[in-house]
C-alpha positions, 0 to 999 in steps of 0.5 A: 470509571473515573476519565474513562471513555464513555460512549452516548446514545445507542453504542451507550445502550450496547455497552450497557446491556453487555456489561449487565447481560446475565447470559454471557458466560462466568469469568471465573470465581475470581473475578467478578463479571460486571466491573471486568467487561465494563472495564474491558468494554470501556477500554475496547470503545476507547480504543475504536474512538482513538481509531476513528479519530485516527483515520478521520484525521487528515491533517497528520504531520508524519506518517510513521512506519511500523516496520521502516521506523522512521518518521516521513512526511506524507506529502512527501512521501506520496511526491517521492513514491509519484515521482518512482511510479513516473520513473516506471511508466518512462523505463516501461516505455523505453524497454517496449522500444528498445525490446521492439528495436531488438526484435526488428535486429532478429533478437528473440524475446525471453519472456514468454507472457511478454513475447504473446503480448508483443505478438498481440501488440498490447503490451505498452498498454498493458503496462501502463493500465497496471502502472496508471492504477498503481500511481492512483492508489499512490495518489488516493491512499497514503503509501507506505515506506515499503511500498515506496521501496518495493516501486524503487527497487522495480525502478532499478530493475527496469533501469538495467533492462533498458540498459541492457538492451541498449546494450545489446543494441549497441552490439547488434548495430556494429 
């Protein structure tokens, strides 16, 4: 095993005692057991050590997405998806407003989890303790591209139901 990874102390122990251990099933006659396991225990243990390092390492340049395949920054990354998460909190709050100004014109709420929330006055909380845990994963874990996406699109589409019920505001008041 020459430049192979090779793991002290008990996980040494473990690793030895798996690649020698005359209980564990016969590969085949083909193949011999103790050079295949010690081979596929080394690769196995090399692979947790890259991982290990991996995660442990907190000073990583760019954070590269597997499904966006594109290379970004982490810190801005973060910064970009606070700044959606802070975008959500101010349109959440401006469709509490314009919804309660609708309902003082005689509009009728569509939305039945929100309608019994609004009877309960609790719905402006309750957006914000799920927005407010959203943004401290965002700050506690790097985002993905994705989520980042997923908290964009949701912007937009609180942005056109504020519009919307300005809009119709708009009208109501004439």
């Amino acid at each position: 095993m020459d430049g192979a990874f090779r793991p002290k102390g008990d996980a040494a122990d473990r690793a030895s005692s798996l690649k020698t251990n005359p209980s564990l099933p016969s590969l085949g006659p083909n193949r011999r057991q103790g050079p295949y396991l010690e081979g596929t225990i080394s690769a196995l243990m090399h692979l947790l050590a890259a991982k290990h390092e991996e995660h442990n390492n907190l000073t990583l340049v760019a954070h590269r997405d597997q499904y966006a395949g594109v290379s970004v920054p982490q810190s801005r990354l973060r910064l970009v998806t606070l700044v959606g998460v802070g975008g959500l909190i101010v349109l959440n709050g401006a469709d509490v407003v314009t919804t309660h100004l609708l309902l003082a014109h005689g509009a009728v709420e569509a939305n039945p989890l929100s309608s019994v929330l609004l009877a309960s006055a609790s719905l402006l909380w309750v957006k914000l303790v799920i927005l407010g845990a959203l943004g401290v994963m965002v700050i506690r874990h790097i985002p993905r591209f994705g989520v980042m996406a997923v908290v964009f699109v949701t912007l937009g589409m609180y942005a056109t139901a504020v519009l919307s019920n300005l809009l119709i505001l708009n009208l109501v008041t004439k």
